[in-house]
Structures are given as structure tokens and as C-alpha cells.
N, C-alpha and C positions, 0 to 999 in steps of 0.2 A: 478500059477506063469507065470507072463509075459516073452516070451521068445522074446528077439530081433532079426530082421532079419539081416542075413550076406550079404554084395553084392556078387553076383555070382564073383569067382572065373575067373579068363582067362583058356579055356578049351586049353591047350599047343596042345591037339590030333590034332588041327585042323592045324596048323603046319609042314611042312615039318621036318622031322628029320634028313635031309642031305641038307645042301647047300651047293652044289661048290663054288670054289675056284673065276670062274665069277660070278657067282650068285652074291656072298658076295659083290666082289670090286663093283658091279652094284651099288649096295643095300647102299654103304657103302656112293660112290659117290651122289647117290642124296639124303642121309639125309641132306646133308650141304653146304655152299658154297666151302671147301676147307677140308680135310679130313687127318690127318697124321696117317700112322703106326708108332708106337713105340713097341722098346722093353725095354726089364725090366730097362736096364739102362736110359732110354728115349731119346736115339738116334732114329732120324729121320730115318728110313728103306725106306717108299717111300711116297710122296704125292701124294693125289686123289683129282681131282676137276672137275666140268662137263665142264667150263670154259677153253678152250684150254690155252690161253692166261699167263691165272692164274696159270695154270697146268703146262706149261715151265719156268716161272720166279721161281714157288714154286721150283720145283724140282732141279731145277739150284743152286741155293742159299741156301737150305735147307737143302737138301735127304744130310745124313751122318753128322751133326751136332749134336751137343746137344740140345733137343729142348729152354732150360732154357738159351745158348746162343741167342736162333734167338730171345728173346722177349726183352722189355726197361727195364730197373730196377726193376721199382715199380711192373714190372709181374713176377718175378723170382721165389717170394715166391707162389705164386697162381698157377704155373705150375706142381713148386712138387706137392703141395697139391693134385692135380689133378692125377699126375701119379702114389702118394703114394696109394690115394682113389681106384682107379681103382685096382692096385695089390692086392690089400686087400678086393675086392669084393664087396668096398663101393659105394653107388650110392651119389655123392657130389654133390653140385647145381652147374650148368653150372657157369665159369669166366669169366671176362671180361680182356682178352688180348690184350697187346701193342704189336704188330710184330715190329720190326726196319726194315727200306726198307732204300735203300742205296741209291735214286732216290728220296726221298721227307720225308716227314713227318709220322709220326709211324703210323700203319695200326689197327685200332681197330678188333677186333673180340669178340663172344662170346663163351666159347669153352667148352664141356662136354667131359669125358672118363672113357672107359670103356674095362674091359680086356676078350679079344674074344678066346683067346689059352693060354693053359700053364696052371701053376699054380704058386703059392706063393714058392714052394719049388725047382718048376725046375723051373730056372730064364732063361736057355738056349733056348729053346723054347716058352717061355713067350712075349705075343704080346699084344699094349693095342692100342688100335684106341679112336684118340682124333678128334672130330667132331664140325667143327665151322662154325660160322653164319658170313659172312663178313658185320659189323656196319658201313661200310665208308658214304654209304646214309645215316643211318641215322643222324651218325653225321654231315653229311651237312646237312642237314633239320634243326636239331637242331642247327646249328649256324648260318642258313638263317631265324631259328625263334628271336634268340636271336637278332641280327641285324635288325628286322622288329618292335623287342618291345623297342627296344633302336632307331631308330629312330621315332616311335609314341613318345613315350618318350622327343624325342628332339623336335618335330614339337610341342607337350604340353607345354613346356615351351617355348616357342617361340610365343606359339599364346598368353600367359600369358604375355610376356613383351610388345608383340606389344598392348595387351589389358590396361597393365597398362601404355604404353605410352601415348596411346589414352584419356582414363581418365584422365592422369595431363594435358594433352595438355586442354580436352575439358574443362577440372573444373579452368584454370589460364588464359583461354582465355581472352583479355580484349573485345571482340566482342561475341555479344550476339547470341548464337545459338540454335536452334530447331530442334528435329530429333520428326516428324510426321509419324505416320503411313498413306501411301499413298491410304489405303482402305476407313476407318473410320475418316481421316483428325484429329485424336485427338494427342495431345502430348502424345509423350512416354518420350521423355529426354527433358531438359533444363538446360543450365548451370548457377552460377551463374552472368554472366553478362547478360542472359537474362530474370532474374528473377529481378535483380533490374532497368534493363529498360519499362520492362512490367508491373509489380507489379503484384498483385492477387487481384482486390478488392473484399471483403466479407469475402477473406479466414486469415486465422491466419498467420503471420511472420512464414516464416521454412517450413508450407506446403506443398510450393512446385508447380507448373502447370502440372504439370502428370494429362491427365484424359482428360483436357480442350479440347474445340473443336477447330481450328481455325481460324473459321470465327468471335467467338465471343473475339477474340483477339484486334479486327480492326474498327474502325469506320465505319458504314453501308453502304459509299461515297465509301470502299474502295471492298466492293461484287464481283464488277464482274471484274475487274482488278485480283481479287485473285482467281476467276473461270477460268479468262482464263490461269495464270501463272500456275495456279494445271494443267490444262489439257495438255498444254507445255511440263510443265515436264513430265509429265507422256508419254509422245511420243516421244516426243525428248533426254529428258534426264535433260536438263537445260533450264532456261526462264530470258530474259533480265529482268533488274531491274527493281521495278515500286518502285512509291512511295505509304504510305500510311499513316494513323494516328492510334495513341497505344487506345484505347476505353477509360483504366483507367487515364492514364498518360496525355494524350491527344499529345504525342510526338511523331513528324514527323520521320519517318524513311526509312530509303531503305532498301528493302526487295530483295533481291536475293534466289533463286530457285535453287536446282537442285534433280535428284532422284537417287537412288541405290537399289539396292536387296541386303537381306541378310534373307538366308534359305528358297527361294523360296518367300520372301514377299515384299513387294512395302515398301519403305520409304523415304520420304523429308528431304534433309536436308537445311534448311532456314536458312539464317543469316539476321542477321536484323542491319544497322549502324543508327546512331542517323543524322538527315541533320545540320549540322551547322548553325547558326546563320550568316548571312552577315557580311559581317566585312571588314574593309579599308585594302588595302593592306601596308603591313609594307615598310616602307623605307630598301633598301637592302636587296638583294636576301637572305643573310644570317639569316636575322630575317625570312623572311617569311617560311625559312626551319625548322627553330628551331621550330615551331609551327607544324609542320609535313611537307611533302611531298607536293610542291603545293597549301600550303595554299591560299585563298582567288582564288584559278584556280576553273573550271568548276569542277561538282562534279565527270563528268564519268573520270579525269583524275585523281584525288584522288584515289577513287575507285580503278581504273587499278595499280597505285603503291603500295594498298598497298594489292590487292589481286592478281599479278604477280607470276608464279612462281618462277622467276627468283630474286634473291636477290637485294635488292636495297639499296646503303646506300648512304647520304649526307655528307661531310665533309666541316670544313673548308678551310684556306688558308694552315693550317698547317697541313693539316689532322687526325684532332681531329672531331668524327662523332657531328652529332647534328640532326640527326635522321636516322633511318631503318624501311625496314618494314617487314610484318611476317617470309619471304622467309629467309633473314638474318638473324633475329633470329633462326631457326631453323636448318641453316646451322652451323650457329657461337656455337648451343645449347648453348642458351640464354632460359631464364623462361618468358622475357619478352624481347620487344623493346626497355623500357626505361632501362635496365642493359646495354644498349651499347653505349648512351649518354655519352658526355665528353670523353669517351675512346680514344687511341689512336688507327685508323685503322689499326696499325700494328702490332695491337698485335692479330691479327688474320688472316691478309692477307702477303703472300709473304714469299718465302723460306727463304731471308736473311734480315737484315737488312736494305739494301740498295734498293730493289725492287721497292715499294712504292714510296721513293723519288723521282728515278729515272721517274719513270711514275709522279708522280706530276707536276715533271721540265716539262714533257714533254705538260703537260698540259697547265702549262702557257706559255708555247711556242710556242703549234701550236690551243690550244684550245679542242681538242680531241685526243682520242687514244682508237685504236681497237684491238680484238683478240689476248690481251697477256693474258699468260698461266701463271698461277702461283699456289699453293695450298690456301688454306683456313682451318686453323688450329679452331676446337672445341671446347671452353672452357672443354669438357671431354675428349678431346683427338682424337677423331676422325679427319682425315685431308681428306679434298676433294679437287679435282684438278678442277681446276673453270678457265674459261674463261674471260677477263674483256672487259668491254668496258666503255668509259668513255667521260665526256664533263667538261666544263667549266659552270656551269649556269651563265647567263649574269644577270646585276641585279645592279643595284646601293649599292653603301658599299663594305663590303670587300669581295674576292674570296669566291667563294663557287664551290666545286666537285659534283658532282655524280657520282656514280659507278655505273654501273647494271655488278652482277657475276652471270654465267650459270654452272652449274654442269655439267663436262664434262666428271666425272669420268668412267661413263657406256657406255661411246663411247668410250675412251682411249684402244686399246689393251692391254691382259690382259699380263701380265709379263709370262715369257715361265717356266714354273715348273724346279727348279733345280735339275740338273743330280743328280743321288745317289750319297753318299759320295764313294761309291767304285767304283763307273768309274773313270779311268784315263789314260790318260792325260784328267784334265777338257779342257773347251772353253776356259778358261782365261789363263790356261797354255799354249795350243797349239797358243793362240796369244802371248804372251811373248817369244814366240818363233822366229819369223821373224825378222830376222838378222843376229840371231844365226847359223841357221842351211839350208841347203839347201829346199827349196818350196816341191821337189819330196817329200820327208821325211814329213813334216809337213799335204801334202795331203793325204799320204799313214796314218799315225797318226788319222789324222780327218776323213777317212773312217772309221777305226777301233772304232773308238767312236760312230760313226753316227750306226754303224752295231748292233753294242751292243745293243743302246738304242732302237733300233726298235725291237728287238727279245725280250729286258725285258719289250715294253709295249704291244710284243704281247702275250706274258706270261700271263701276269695282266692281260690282255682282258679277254683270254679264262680259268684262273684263272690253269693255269698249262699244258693246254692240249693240249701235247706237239704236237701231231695231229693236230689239230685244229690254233694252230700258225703256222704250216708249210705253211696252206693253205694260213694263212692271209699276209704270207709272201710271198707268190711265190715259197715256194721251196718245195725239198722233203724231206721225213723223214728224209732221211741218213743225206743231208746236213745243217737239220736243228740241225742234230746229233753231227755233226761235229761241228758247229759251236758253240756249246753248248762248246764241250771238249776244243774246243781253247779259249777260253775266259776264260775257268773253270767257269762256269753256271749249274744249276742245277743238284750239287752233279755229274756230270761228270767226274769232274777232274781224280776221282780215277778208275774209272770204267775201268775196263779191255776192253780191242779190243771186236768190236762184239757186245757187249750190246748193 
């Protein structure tokens, strides 16, 4: 018969059989971060902690309480447990205890006990020592992790919308684009307008141009014009326009250049416009807008309208558009340019009703008008604070406007974060004030505010430390102390003298 092996036994002989009274408190202080005696009734007798700091607050606040007092609710029942286990010679698995601190938020711990004198029947000399691990790091870790997977989180969906912006923009484009790998010169993307300017010959409708190389895009006339624009980009960044011819199509286009990186790798992105047809210029500036921007002008001034950053729209005499170009739609969040035909320009520009007019009058009265400020309202709601500048185009027939608008949102100062709802007197109270009451008063008032709010954002800074904001303050403890208790700021208010 197979006999099983026992593990070896802990030999006690190797043990002291007597530990003093120091010995013990040594022994007892560096099992844990913070250490209680109790007795049977589990009053606090004395705290131990290696921690001096820890060791005067504990003892202060503690020594001769009930421990089931000093913890939050949800620890009440876990304490007994704890001190029942111990009188009873039970070994229970360590708790996780909430301390309440009078100075900020509840103090986690882990806590084991165990009873070192007495016994179950003489409860008068009966002593249990409860031994805890202070959790405060870790629970910061753990809410510095949480917050790091919660903003990955937020950066993912973020990079997911700007991704699907990207795709409706690139897939509704009416302008035909090419995104090349700038190694291998082959299509990676194409959208559909420049799948039905180029065509595929040979390949099947739906296909697709993925793959293609893109010299074989172009008439052979058009080689070393597209050699030297490749090599442009790729140093500079962007390459003026050239012209060229589509191979399948046999259609003239302008090709514009430029390059980017994305994950360490070279890419082109090309746009390709169709050259127009010559054509007579229409009688009146009006006609010639309605046809686009410039019609029947030099091509590089087309071009520049309608690939400006800057928004551009034409209007009538009454300010009904009759054309825009990319810049405006994407401000106005339009799908296209022609959704903002016939409209009326105010229903997008100008705080009130009147704005617009106003500037029109002014139009035909002096012929131009510069750097007025006004918003530029979304079709989705979004509102951008846009700069105008504007002319009269001259022209046989009736009035015609243009606009060019600049986004001037991200040079605007940003608006000053508003006070807590628990400061007071606010800014807007302590101005409502002046008339009322003497200046002295008003200044002394608006000190009082101004003090506040620098101690609660120097709080925030060092995320409580109340140390650490003294310094960023200028002052010292005490007075940072002080200025705490007069305000009633961080759990002050009640704290006795001294703390």
C-alpha cells in the first residue's frame, strides 16, 4: 500500500518562546502599513505604524473608538466578522476596509486579525491586533489605469469618425482623386469620380483601379512632366499643376500633386480636374457665376477658387448664392456645392437677421467691405466664427457679390472656464454691484473670489496635495491652512484648532 507524503510540519522549537513586549510592538509595526490593538469589545487600545505621519493622525482620530465606528457603512459588517474570527481562534481571509478620514475621501485598506492574549472566556485581558496593508496607491493606479483605457477608448472612436468622415468626403467627392503609393507609383485608392474620368480599359465596370501603375494612366507625351512632378513631391511636399492626357478617355486634365506619410510610408495624393472646353464669355457677370467661379477666366484662377482654403461664395443682387466652392461647403456641412445653389446666403451666415443686408447695402455703396466678424451656422449645427471680406464683381447685367469667409475660430480667445457653481459672489454678481455699494467693499469681495479660485485650481493641479499647492501658491502650510478653514474648502470647515 502506497503511503502518501506529509509536507514537513513548521518545527515551532526554532522559535523564540518569549517575545517582549518591544519585540512584539517591532514585529507587529512592520507586518503592515498601520497596525490596531483591540480588545474584546474592539475598541481601539493603541495604533502602530512605521510611518510617523500616519502614526499621529491614526492615534489622534482613532486610539479609544470603536473600530466599526472609524470605517464607511459597507465596512461595518466586515469588521465584526473580523474581530469575531479572531476571538474564536479563526484564521479569516484578510478585508478590504473603507477608513472615513475627515480631510478627503475614504481611505481603502486590507485588513487581517488575530488574537495575541487572553482567551474567549476572559474577555478582560483579551487583545486582538488587526494588521492592514494601506490600498491608496493602489487604488490610484487603478483609476490612472481606468482613465488611460477610457481615453484609448475615446482617441478609437475618434479616429473611427474622422475615418468615416474621410470616406463620405472622399466617396461624394465631385473631383476625381488618387491616393498612390509614393514607392511603387501604383493606385491604392480611387474614388468614384475618378474612376469615371479615367475609366479602366480592358477591366470589367466595378473593378475598380487598385493595382494600376501611374504612368500607364497618361498619354506617353505626358512621361517626364509626371517624372518630374513625382520627384517634386517627394521633396518638397507639393508640385504646381501640369497638364496632361487620360490614355483611355483621351481627356485633358490638370493634375495636381502633393505627398503625405501615413505609418512610416510615402503616399501621393493626386487630383485630377477635367480642362474645359473654350467657351464665349456670357453677357453679365451674373451668368458667367452661375456656371461656376470665373467661368470663361484663366484656368490657374478657377483652380485657386475652388481649391482656396478659404470659403468662397457668389451671390446675387439679393443674396441668393449661384455658386461656392469646396471650402463653403464643408463649412456650411453641405454633401455637395450644388445643395447651396438658389439658397438664401442667410441662412447660413450672420448672427441675426439683419447682418447680411446690412453688409450688402454696404456693398453697393462703396463696392467692398472688409474684416467683419460674424458666425457661419452648419446645416448639422455646428457654428464657426468666420471673418468676411467682400466685393462688388463688375460685369455687365445685374449685381453679383462675392464673399470669401476665413475661419477665425482657432485664433479667437478661448472663453474663460466658468467659476464653480459654489463660488460666490460670481463676476456677474460682483458687477451688478457698482452703484450699489461702495468700490472698497466690491474690491475686498473680488479679492475673495480671485483667492478662492487659485487655491481650488491649485488643488486640481496637484490633485489634492495640499503640500504641493502651498508651494504653487507662494505660501506656507499654515497659511494655506488657514485659508482653507475660511473659505470652508477641503473638509476644513469642521476640523478642530491645530489640525
Amino acid at each position: 500500500m502506497t503511503r502518501v507524503a506529509r509536507p514537513p510540519a513548521t518545527d515551532v522549537t526554532l522559535l523564540p518562546r518569549e517575545v517582549d513586549a518591544a519585540q512584539a510592538q517591532r514585529l507587529i509595526e512592520a507586518a503592515g502599513d498601520v497596525s490596531l490593538l483591540l480588545d474584546a469589545d474592539g475598541v481601539v487600545l493603541e495604533v502602530l505604524a512605521p510611518d510617523r505621519e500616519v502614526r499621529k493622525v491614526a492615534r489622534r482620530d482613532w486610539r479609544g473608538r470603536q473600530w466599526v465606528d472609524l470605517v464607511a457603512i459597507d465596512s461595518r459588517d466586515k469588521v465584526r466578522e473580523l474581530v469575531s474570527a479572531a476571538l474564536t481562534d479563526s484564521v479569516p481571509s484578510p478585508r478590504h476596509i473603507n477608513h472615513t478620514s475627515r480631510t478627503g475621501p475614504d481611505e481603502p485598506y486590507i485588513f487581517a486579525a488575530v488574537r495575541v492574549a487572553g482567551s474567549a472566556r476572559s474577555r478582560t485581558q483579551t487583545r486582538v491586533v488587526a494588521i492592514g496593508r494601506d490600498l491608496r496607491d493602489t487604488v490610484e493606479l487603478q483609476r490612472r489605469l481606468v482613465e488611460a483605457q477610457q481615453t484609448t477608448e475615446r482617441e478609437h472612436w475618434r479616429f473611427r469618425e474622422a475615418e468615416t468622415r474621410y470616406r463620405t468626403l472622399f466617396q461624394a467627392s465631385d473631383e476625381a482623386v488618387l491616393i498612390v503609393d509614393g514607392a511603387t507609383l501604383r493606385i491604392v485608392e480611387a474614388n468614384p469620380a475618378a474612376q469615371t474620368l479615367i475609366g479602366a480599359p480592358g477591366r470589367r465596370a466595378g473593378a475598380g483601379m487598385v493595382g494600376l501603375t501611374l504612368a500607364n494612366l497618361f498619354a506617353t507625351d505626358a512621361a517626364q512632366p509626371l517624372a518630374t512632378a513625382v520627384a517634386t513631391a517627394r521633396s518638397v511636399g507639393r508640385h504646381e499643376r501640369f497638364t496632361a492626357t487620360i490614355a483611355g478617355t483621351h481627356t485633358t486634365v490638370v493634375v495636381a500633386m502633393a505627398s503625405f506619410r501615413q505609418d512610416e510610408t510615402a503616399f501621393l495624393l493626386i487630383r485630377l480636374a477635367p480642362v474645359p472646353a473654350p467657351a464665349t464669355r456670357r453677357a453679365g457677370a451674373g451668368a458667367a457665376v452661375a456656371v461656376g467661379p470665373g467661368a470663361g477666366e484663366p484656368m490657374r484662377e478657377v483652380a485657386f477658387v475652388r481649391a482656396t482654403p478659404d470659403a468662397v461664395a457668389f451671390t446675387d443682387g439679393a443674396g441668393r448664392v449661384l455658386s461656392v466652392n469646396r471650402a463653403f461647403a464643408r463649412l456650411a456641412q453641405l454633401s455637395s456645392e450644388d445643395q447651396a445653389r438658389g439658397e438664401a446666403l442667410s441662412r447660413w451666415l450672420g448672427r441675426t437677421g439683419v447682418e447680411l443686408s446690412v453688409l450688402i447695402a454696404n456693398l453697393r455703396e462703396s463696392g467692398t467691405a472688409g474684416l467683419f466678424v460674424t458666425e457661419l451656422r452648419g446645416g448639422l449645427g455646428l457654428v464657426t466664427e468666420v471673418e468676411i471680406a467682400a466685393a462688388s464683381v463688375e460685369g455687365v447685367g445685374p449685381p453679383t457679390f462675392a464673399f470669401s469667409l476665413r475661419d477665425v475660430g482657432r485664433r479667437l480667445a478661448p472663453a474663460e472656464a466658468a467659476a464653480p457653481a459654489s463660488v460666490s459672489p460670481s463676476v456677474q454678481q460682483l458687477t451688478e454691484l457698482v452703484g450699489r455699494v461702495p468700490l472698497k467693499q466690491i474690491v475686498s469681495e473680488t479679492s475673495d473670489l480671485i483667492e478662492r479660485l487659485s487655491i481650488e485650481a491649485a488643488l486640481t493641479m496637484t490633485r489634492d496635495n495640499r503640500a504641493m499647492a502651498a508651494q504653487l501658491l507662494g505660501l506656507s502650510r499654515q497659511s494655506l491652512y488657514v485659508k482653507l478653514r475660511r473659505f470652508g474648502m477641503g473638509g476644513l470647515e469642521e476640523a478642530p484648532d491645530g489640525a
